[in-house]
MIDOSE-1310 file (N, C-alpha, C; in nm, 2 decimals, decimal comma, always signed):
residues 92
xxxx	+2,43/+4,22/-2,44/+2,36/+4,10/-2,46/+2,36/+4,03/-2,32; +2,22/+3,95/-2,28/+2,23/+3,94/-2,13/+2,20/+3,78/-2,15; +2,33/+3,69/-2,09/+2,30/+3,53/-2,05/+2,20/+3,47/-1,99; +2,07/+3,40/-2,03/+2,02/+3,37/-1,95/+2,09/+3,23/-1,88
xxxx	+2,10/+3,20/-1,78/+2,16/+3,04/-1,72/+2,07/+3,01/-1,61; +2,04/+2,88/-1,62/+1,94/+2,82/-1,53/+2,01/+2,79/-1,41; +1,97/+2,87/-1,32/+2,05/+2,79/-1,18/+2,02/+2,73/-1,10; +1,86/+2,68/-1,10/+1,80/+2,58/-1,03/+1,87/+2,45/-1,07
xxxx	+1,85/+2,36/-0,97/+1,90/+2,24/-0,99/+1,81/+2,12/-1,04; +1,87/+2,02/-1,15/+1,73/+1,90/-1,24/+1,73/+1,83/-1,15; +1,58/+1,82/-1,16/+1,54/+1,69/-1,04/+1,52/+1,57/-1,12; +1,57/+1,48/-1,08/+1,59/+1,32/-1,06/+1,49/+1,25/-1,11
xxxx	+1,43/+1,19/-1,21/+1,32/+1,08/-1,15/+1,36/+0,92/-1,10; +1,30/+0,89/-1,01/+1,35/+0,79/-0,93/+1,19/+0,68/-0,98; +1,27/+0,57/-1,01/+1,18/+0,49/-1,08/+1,10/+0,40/-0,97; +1,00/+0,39/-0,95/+0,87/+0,33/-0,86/+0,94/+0,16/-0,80
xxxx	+1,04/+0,15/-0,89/+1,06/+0,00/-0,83/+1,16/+0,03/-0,73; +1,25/+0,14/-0,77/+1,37/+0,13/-0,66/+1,33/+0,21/-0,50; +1,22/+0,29/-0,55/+1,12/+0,31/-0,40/+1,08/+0,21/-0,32; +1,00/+0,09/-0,40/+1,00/-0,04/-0,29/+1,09/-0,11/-0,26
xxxx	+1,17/-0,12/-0,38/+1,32/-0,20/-0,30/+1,31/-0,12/-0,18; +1,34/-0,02/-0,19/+1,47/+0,07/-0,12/+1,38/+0,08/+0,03; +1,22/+0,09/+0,03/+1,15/+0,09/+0,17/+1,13/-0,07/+0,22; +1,15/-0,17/+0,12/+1,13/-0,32/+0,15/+1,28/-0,32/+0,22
xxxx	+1,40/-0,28/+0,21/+1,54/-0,28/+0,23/+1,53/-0,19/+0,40; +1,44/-0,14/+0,38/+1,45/-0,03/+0,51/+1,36/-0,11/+0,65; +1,24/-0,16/+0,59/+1,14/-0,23/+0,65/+1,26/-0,37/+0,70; +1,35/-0,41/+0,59/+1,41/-0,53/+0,65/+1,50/-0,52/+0,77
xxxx	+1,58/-0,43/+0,73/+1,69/-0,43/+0,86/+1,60/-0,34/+0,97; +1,53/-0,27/+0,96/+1,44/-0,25/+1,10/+1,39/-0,39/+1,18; +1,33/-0,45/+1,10/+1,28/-0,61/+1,14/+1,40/-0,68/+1,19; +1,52/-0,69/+1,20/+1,64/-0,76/+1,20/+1,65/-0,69/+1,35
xxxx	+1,68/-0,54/+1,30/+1,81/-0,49/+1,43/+1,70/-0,40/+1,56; +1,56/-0,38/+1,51/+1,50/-0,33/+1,66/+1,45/-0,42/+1,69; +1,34/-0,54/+1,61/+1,28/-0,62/+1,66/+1,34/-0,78/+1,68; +1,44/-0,78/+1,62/+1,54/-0,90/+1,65/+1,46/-1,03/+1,59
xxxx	+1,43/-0,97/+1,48/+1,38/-1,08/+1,36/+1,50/-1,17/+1,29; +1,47/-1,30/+1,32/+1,59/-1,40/+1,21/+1,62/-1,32/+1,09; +1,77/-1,34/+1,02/+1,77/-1,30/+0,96/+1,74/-1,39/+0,82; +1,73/-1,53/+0,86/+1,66/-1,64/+0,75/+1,51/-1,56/+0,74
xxxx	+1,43/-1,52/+0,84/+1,29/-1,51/+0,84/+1,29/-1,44/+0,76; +1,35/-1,30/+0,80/+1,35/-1,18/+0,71/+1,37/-1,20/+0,55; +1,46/-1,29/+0,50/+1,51/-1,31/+0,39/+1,38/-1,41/+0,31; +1,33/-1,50/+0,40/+1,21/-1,56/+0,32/+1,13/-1,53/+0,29
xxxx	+1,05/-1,38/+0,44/+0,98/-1,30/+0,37/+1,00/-1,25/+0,22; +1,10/-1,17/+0,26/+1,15/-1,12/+0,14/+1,19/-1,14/+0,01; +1,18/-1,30/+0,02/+1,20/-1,36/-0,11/+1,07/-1,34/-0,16; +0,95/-1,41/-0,10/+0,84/-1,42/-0,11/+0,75/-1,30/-0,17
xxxx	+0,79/-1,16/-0,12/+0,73/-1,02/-0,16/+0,79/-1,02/-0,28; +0,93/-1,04/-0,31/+1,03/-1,00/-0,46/+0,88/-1,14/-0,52; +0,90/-1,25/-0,50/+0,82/-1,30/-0,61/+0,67/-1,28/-0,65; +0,62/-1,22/-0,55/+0,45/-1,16/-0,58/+0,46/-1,02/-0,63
xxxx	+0,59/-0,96/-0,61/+0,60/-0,85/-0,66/+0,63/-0,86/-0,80; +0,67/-0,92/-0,82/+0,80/-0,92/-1,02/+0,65/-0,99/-1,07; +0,61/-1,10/-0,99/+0,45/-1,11/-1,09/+0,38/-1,01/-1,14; +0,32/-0,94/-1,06/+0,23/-0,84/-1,04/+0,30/-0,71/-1,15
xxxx	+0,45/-0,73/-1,17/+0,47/-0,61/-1,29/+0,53/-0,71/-1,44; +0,50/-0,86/-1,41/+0,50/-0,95/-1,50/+0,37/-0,94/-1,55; +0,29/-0,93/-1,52/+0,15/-0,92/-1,60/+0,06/-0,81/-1,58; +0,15/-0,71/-1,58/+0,07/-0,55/-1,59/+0,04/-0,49/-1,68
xxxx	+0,03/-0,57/-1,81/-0,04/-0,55/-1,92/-0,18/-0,62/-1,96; -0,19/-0,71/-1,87/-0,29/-0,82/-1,89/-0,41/-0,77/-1,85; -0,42/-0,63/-1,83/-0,52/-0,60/-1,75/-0,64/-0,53/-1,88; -0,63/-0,48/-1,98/-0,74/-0,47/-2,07/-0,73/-0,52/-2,18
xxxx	-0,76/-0,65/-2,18/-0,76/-0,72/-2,34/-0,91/-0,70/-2,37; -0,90/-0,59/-2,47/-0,96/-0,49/-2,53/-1,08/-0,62/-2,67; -0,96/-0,67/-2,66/-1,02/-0,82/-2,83/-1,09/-0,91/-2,78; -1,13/-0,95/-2,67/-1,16/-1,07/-2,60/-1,26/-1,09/-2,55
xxxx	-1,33/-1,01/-2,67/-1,55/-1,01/-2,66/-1,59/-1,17/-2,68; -1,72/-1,22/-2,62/-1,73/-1,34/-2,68/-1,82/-1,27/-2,79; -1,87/-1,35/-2,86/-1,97/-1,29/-2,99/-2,09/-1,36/-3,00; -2,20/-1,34/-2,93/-2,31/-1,45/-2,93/-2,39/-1,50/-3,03
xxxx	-2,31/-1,42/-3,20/-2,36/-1,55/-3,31/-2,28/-1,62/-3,32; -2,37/-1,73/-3,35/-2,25/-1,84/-3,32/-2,19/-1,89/-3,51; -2,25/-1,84/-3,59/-2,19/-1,81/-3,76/-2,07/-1,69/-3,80; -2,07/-1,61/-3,68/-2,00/-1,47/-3,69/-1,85/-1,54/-3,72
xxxx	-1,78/-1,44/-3,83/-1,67/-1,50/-3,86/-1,56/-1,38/-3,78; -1,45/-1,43/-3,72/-1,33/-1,41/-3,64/-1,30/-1,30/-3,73; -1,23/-1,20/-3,67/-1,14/-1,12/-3,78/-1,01/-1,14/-3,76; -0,95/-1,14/-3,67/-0,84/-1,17/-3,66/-0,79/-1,31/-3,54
xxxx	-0,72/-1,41/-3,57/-0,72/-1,51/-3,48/-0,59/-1,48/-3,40; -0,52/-1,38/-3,42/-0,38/-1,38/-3,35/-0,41/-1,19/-3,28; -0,52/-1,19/-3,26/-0,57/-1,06/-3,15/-0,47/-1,09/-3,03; -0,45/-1,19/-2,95/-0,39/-1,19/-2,86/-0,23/-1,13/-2,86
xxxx	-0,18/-1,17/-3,00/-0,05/-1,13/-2,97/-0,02/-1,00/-3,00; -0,12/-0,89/-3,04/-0,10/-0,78/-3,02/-0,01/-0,68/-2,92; -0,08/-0,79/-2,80/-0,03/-0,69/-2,67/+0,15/-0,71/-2,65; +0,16/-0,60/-2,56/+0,26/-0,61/-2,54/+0,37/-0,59/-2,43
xxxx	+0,46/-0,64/-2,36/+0,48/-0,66/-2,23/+0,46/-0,81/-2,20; +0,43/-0,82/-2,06/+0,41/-0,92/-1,99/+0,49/-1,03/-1,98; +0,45/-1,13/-1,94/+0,54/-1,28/-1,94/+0,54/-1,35/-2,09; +0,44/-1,36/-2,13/+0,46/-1,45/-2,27/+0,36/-1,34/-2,39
């Protein structure tokens, strides 16, 4: 009877957020220690990207509300009035 065993090694998935951290982390201390950037500057930037960034996967669901035809009779009756809270994700 013959063992099969896998001897390749499992590859990792590395989640898309810790790639920007980790090149925004790389981009910072380059800024700091070749170009002799403040390290207040660097950190404001950096505050500033973390908060346009956490938006931007704060509302990355908001992108096809699929329910939110207008209807141009104006007698047409609603079918559902809580369509919005379907979705799911996002800030609220």
């Amino acid at each position: 009877m013959e063992n099969n065993t896998d001897i390749t090694p499992r590859q990792t998935n590395i989640s898309p957020v810790v790639w920007f951290l980790g090149i925004g982390l790389v981009i910072a201390l380059i800024a700091i220690f070749v170009f002799n950037v403040a390290v207040g500057t660097v950190a404001y930037y950096g505050l500033f990207a973390f908060m346009m960034g956490s938006h931007f996967f704060m509302h990355g669901s908001h992108g096809g509300h699929g329910g939110h035809q207008h209807n141009p009779e104006p007698n047409a009756v609603e079918s559902n009035k809580d369509e919005h809270s379907k979705h799911t994700g996002g800030c609220h």
